[in-house]
SEPAMI-939552 format. One record per residue (C-alpha): x, y, z; residue number from 1. Coordinates in Angstrom, 2 decimals, m for minus. Layout:
((X Y Z) NUM)
...
This chain:
((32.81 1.53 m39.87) 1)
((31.98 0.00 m43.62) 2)
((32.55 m3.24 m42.05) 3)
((30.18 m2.70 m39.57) 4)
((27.35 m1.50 m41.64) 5)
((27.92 m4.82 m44.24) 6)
((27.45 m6.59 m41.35) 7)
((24.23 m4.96 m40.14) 8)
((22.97 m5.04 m43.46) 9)
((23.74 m8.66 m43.99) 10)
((21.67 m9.37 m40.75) 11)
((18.58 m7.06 m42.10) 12)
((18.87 m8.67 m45.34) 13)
((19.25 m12.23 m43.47) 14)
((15.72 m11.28 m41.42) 15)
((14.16 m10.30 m44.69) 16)
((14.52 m13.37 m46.46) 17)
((13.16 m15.59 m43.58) 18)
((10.70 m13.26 m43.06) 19)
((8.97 m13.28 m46.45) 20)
((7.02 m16.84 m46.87) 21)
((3.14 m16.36 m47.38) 22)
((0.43 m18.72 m48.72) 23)
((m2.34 m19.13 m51.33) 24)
((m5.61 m20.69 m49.64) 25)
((m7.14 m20.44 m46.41) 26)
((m5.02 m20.58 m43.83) 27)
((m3.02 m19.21 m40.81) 28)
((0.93 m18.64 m40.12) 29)
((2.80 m18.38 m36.91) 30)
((6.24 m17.28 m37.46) 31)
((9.03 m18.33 m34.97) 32)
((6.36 m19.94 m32.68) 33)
((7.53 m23.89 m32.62) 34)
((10.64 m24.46 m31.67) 35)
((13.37 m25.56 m34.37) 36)
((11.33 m24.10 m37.35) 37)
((11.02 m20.87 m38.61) 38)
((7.05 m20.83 m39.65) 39)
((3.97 m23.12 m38.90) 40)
((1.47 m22.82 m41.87) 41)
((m1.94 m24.19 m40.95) 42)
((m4.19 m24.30 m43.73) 43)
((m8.01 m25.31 m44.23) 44)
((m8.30 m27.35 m46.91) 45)
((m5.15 m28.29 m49.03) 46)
((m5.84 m28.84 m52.77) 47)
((m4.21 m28.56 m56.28) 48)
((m3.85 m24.70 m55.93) 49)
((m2.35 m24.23 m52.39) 50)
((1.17 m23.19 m52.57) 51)
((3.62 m21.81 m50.71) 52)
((5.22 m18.51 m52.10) 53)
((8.75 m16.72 m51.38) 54)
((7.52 m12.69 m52.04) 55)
((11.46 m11.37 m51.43) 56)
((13.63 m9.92 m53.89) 57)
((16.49 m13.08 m53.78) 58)
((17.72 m14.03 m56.92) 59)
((18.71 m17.60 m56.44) 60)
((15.39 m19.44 m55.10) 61)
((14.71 m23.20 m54.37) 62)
((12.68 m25.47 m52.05) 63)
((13.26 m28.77 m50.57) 64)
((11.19 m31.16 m48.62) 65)
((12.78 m31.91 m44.97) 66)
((12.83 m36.08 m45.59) 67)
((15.01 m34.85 m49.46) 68)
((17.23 m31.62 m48.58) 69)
((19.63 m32.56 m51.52) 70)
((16.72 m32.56 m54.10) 71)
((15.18 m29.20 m55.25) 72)
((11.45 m29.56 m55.81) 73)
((11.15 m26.16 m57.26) 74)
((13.19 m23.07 m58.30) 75)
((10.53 m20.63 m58.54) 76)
((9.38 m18.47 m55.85) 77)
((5.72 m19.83 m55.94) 78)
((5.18 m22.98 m58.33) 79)
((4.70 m26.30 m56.57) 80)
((2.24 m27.83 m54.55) 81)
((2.50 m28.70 m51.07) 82)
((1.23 m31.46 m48.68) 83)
((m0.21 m32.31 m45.09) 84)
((2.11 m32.96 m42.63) 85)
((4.90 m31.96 m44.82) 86)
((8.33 m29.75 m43.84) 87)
((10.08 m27.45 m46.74) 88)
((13.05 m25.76 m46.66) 89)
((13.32 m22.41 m48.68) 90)
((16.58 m21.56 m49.61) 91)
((17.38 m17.84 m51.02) 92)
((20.36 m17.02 m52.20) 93)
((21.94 m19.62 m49.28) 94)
((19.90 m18.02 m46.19) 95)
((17.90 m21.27 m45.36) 96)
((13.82 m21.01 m44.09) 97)
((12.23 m24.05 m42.31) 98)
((8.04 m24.17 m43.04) 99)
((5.80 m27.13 m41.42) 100)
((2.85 m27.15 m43.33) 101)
((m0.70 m28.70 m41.83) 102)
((m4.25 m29.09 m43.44) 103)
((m6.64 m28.70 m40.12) 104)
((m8.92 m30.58 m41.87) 105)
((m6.90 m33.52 m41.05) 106)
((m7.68 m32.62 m37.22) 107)
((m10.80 m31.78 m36.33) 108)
((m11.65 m32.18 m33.15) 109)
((m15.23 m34.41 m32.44) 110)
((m16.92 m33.44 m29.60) 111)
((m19.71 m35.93 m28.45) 112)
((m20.92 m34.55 m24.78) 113)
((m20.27 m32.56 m21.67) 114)
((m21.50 m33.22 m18.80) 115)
((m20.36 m32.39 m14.97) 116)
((m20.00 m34.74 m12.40) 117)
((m23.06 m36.25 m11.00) 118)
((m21.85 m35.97 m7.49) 119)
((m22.95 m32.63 m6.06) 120)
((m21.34 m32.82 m2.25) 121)
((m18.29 m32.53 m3.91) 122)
((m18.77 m29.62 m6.41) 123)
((m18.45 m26.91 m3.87) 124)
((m15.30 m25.53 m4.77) 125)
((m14.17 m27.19 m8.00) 126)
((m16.01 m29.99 m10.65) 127)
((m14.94 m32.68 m12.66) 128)
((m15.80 m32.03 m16.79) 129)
((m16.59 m35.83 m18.18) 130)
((m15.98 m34.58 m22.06) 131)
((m16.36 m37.11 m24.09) 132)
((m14.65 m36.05 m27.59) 133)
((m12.23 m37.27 m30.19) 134)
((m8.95 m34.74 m30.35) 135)
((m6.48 m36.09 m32.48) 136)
((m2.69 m34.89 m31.97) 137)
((m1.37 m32.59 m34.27) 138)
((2.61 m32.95 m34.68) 139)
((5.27 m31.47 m36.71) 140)
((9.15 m32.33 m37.31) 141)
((12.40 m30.26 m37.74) 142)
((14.74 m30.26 m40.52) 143)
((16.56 m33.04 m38.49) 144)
((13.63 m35.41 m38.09) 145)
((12.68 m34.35 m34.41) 146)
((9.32 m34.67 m33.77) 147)
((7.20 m32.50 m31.99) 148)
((3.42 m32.63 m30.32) 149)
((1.56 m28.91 m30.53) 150)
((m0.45 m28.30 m27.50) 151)
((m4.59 m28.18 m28.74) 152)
((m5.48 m24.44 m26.40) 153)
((m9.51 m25.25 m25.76) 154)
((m11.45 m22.61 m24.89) 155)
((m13.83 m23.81 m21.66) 156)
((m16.93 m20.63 m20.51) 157)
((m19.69 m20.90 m18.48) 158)
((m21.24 m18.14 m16.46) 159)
((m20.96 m17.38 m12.25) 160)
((m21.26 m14.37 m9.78) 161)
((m18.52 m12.16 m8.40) 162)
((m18.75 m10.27 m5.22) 163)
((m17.45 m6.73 m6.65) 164)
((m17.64 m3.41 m4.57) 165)
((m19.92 m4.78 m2.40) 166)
((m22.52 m6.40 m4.70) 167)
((m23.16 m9.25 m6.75) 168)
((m22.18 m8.89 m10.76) 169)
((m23.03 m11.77 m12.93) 170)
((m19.47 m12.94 m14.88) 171)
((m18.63 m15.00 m17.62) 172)
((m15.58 m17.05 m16.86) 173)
((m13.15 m18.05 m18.86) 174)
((m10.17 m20.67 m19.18) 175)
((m7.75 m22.37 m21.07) 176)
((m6.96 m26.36 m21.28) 177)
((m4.97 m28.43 m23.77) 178)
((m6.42 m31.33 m24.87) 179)
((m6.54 m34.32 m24.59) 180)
((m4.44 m34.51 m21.43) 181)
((m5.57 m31.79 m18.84) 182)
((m9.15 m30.78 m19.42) 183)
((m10.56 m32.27 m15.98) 184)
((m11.35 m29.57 m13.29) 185)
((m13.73 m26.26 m13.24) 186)
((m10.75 m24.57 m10.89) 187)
((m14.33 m22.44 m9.72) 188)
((m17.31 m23.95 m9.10) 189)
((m20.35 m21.70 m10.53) 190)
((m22.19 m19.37 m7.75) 191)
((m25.14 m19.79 m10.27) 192)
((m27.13 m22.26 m12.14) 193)
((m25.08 m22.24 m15.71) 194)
((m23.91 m24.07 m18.95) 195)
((m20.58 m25.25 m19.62) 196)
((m18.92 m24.69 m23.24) 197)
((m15.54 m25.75 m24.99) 198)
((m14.66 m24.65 m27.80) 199)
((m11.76 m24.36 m30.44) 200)
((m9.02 m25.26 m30.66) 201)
((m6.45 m21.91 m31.21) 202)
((m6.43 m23.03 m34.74) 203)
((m10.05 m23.15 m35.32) 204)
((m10.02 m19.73 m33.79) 205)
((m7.22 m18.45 m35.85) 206)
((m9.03 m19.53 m38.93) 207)
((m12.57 m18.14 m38.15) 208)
((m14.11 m21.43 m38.84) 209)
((m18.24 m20.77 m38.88) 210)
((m19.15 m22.44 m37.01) 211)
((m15.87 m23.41 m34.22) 212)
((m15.93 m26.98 m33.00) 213)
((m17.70 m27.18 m30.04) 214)
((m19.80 m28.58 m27.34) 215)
((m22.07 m27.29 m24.76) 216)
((m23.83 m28.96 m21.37) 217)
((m26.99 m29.30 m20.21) 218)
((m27.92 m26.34 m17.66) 219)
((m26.17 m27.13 m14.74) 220)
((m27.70 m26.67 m11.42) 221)
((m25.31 m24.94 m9.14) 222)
((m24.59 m25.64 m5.18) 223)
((m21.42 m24.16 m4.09) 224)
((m22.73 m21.29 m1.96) 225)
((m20.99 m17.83 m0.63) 226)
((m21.78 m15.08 2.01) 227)
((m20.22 m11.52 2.71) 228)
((m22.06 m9.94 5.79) 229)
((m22.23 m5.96 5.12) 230)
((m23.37 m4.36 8.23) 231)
((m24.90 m1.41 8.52) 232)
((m24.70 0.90 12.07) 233)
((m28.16 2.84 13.52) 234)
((m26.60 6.35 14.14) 235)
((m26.57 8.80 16.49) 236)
((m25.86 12.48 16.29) 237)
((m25.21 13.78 20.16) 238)
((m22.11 15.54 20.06) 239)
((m21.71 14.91 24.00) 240)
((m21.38 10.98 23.61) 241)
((m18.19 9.68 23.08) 242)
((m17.13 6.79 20.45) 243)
((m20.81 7.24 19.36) 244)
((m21.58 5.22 16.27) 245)
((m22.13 8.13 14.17) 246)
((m21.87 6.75 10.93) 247)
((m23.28 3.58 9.99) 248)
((m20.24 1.59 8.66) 249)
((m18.99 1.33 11.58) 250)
((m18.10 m1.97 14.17) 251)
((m17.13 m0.45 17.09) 252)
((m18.00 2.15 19.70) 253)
((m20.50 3.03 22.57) 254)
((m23.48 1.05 23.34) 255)
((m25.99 0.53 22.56) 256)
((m24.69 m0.61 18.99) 257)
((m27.52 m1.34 16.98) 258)
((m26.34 m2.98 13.73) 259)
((m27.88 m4.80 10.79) 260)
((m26.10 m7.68 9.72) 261)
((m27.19 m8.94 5.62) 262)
((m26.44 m11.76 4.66) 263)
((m25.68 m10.99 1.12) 264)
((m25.26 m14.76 m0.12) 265)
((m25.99 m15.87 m3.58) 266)
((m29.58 m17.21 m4.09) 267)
((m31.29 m19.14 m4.74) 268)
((m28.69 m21.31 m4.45) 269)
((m27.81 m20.50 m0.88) 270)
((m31.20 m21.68 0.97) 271)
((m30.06 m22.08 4.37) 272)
((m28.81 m19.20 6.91) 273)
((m27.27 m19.82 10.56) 274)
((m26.30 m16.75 12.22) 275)
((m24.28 m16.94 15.76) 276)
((m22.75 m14.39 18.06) 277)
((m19.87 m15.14 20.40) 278)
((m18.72 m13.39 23.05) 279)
((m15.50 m14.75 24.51) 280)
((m15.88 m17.90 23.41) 281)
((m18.88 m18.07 24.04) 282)
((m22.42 m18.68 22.02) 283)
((m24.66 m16.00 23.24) 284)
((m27.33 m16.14 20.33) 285)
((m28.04 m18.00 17.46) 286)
((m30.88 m17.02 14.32) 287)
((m32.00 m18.84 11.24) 288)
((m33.07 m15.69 9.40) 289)
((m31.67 m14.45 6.17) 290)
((m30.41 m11.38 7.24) 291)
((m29.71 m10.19 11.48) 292)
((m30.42 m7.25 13.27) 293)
((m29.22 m7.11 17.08) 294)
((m28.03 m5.03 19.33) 295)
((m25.00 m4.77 21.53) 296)
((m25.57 m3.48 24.96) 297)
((m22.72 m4.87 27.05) 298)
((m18.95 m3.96 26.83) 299)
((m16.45 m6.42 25.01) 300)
((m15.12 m8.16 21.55) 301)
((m18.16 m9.96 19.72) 302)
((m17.81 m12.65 16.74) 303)
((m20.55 m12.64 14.74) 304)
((m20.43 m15.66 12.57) 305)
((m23.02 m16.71 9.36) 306)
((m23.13 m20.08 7.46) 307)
((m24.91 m20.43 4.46) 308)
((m25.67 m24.09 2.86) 309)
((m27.42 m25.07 0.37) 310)
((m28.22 m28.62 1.27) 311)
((m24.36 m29.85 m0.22) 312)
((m21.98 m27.01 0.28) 313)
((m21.66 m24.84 3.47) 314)
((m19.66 m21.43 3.66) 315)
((m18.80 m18.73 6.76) 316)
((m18.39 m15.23 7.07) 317)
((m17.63 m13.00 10.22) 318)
((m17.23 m10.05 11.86) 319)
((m15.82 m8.49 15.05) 320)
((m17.99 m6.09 16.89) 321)
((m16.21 m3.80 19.62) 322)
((m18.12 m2.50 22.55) 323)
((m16.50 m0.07 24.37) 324)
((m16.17 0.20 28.35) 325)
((m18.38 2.74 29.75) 326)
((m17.51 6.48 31.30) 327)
((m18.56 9.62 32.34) 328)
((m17.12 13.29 33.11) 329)
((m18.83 16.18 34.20) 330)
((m17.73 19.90 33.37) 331)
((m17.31 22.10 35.61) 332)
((m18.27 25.54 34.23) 333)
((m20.75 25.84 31.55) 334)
((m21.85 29.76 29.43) 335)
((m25.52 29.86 28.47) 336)
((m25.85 32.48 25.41) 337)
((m26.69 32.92 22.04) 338)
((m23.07 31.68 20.84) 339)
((m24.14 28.21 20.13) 340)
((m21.04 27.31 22.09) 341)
((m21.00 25.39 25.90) 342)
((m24.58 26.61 26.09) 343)
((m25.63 23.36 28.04) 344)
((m24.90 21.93 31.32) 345)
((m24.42 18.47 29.57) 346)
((m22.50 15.42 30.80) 347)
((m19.43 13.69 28.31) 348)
((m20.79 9.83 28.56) 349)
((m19.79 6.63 26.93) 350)
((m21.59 3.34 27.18) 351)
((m23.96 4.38 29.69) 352)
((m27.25 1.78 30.79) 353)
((m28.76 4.25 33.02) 354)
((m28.79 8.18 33.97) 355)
((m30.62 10.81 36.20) 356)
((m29.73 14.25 36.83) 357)
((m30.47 16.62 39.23) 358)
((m29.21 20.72 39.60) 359)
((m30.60 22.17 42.52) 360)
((m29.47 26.12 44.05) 361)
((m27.58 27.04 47.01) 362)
((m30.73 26.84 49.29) 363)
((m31.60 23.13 48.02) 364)
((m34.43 23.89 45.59) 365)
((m34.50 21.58 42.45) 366)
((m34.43 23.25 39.53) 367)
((m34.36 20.79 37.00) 368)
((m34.32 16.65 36.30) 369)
((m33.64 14.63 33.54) 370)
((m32.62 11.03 32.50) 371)
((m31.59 11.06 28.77) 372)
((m27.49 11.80 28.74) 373)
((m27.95 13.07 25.35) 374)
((m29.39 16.34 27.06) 375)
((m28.27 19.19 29.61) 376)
((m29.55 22.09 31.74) 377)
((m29.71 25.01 30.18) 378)
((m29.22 27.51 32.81) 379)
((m33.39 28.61 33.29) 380)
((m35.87 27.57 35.71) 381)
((m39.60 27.30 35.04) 382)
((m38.44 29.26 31.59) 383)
((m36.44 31.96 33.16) 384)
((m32.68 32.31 33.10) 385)
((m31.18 32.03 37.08) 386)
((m28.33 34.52 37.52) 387)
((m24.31 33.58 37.43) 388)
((m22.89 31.48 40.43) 389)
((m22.65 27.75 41.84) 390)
((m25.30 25.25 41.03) 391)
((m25.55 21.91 42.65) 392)
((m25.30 18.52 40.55) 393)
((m26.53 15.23 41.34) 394)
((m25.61 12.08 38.87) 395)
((m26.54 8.56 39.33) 396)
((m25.53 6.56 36.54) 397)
((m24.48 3.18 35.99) 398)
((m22.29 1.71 33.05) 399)
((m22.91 m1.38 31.04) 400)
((m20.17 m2.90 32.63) 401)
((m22.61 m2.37 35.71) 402)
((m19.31 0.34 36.79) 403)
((m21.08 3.12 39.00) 404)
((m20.78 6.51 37.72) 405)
((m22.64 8.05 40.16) 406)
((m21.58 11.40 41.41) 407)
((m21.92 14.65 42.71) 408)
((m20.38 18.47 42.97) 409)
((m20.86 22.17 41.99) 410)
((m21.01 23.74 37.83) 411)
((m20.45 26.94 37.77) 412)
((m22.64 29.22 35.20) 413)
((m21.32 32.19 33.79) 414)
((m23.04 34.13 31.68) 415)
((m21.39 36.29 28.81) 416)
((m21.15 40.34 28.96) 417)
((m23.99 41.56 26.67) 418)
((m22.39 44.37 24.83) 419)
């Protein structure tokens, strides 16, 4: 167990010593970052008082440059003064540290212009950036002379629209590119007219330069274009209808189905609307407006299709719209009263183009007539209730599938026991 906890402490102690390397100056350290060294100190500015300093509590202390290990430059924890481009080793009582120093100032980036590719027709979905800048490479080298490039992160944000619980929000977008190599594409084309800015790099960030290197476009007229049709369902509240749209989000159901179809595209930008319906296969209609009201009055599957363009770029949207087959059934008893409940003589329709109605008594007088399916009998004649029995029912009615519901037969009325 003792031999165990030397150990443990010898690792602790091990992890102290490399841990304990700060800086006088501005500047910024990134511990076990870069491979094969143990800290990356970027500073801003390197002059006759920037040092490095050792903080532990070690007793034996020396540093070395990488290109001399053999030769100690200093034995004191904080007493020499270091150089651009330069790699130290710290060693404390034998525990070695590797440090990479860098004065930033050495790197600047230049930045000269931005500006996006003159070529419109082909900045629907992504862009080219022509950045014209000066980014020179930043490098450091291990203990054994390996030398390594550090990626430059650039900072690229412009501004766009995002389609977000069914509306538009205005965004600012955001991306990453090392430079000088990969800094070409916009991945997403702007949905609105915008500016493009890069700035940075992670070290000029890091170091809360005033003002970060940077360089910003002209405004940038946008033409990649997007739709999202939202339609919205007239309603209908007859309980006796069947699949009736009774809410107004909804694509499917008895006819007629009126529905409003918007457009919902991002203008100005988008300054051209095509709206078509299919059926089948087949074109039925076709509209220029910006937004689409119609209304479905035969059975069947419907695309409705919109394309936007705004004189380069072109994108679709659709919808399926379900019409349902039409039916009918009649009841055959119905119980006039004050229950609220079966108090009509009314018909249970779906998808109906036409309806007439006719009750007539035993001795073949009518009684009553009407056309709208939505309504019923209820039980009276000329405003007076007629008593319990048989009554006589005539239907003609024809689907929108042009099926004939036409029919006729006996409802019985009952009327409740007043207590």
């Amino acid at each position: 167990m003792k031999k165990l906890l030397l150990i443990i402490t010898g690792i602790i102690c091990v992890l102290n010593l490399q841990a304990q390397v700060t800086a006088t100056g501005v500047y910024k350290s990134y511990k076990d970052t870069y491979q094969g060294i143990d800290y990356l100190f970027v500073f801003y500015g390197i002059d006759a008082s920037t040092s490095l300093k050792y903080t532990g509590a070690g007793t034996s202390v020396n540093w070395y440059r990488f290109s001399d290990p053999a030769s100690s430059i200093s034995n004191q924890p904080e007493n020499f003064n270091v150089e651009n481009a330069t790699g130290y080793i710290l060693d404390v009582d034998g525990v070695k540290t590797t440090v990479w120093v860098i004065d930033y100032k050495n790197y600047l980036p230049v930045f000269n212009s931005l500006v996006p590719q003159d070529k419109p027709g082909e900045q629907c979905k992504s862009l080219t950036l022509n950045l014209q800048s000066s980014v020179p490479l930043i490098e450091y080298q291990t203990p054994g002379g390996v030398t390594h490039t550090i990626a430059r992160k650039f900072k690229l944000t412009y501004n766009s629209k995002s389609w977000t619980s069914g509306a538009w929000k205005d965004v600012e977008i955001s991306a990453q590119y090392t430079l000088p190599d990969n800094l070409t594409y916009v991945d997403e084309a702007p949905l609105c007219d915008t500016k493009f800015k890069i700035e940075g790099d992670q070290f000029a960030t890091d170091l809360n330069l005033s003002p970060v290197p940077s360089v910003e476009s002209a405004l940038y007229t946008a033409v990649a274009v997007e739709a999202h049709i939202v339609t919205t369902a007239s309603t209908r509240d007859a309980l006796n209808e069947d699949e009736r749209p009774s809410a107004t989000t909804v694509k499917s159901g008895s006819a007629p189905l009126d529905i409003l179809f918007e457009s919902n595209a991002n203008v100005p930008v988008a300054s051209y609307y095509s709206w078509e319906i299919f059926k089948d296969g087949s074109l039925l209609y076709t509209r220029n407006d910006k937004d689409q009201r119609y209304t479905f009055d035969v059975d069947g599957t419907y695309k409705v299709k919109l394309t936007v363009n705004s004189g380069y770029c072109t994108y679709a949207d659709s919808v399926e719209i379900v019409v349902s087959v039409s039916a009918l059934q009649v009841p055959v008893v119905f119980t006039p009263g004050d229950d609220g409940y079966n108090d009509e003589f009314k018909v249970a329709y779906r998808s109906l183009k036409s309806f007439k109605c006719w009750i007539f008594n035993r001795w073949g007088r009518q009684l009553y007539y009407w056309n709208d399916p939505q309504k019923g009998w209820d039980g009276t004649y000329k405003g007076k209730p007629v008593s319990t029995g048989g009554y006589l029912y005539v239907i003609e009615a024809v689907g929108i599938d042009n099926v004939n519901h036409s029919t006729k037969g006996v409802v019985n009325l009952i009327r409740p026991n007043k207590k």
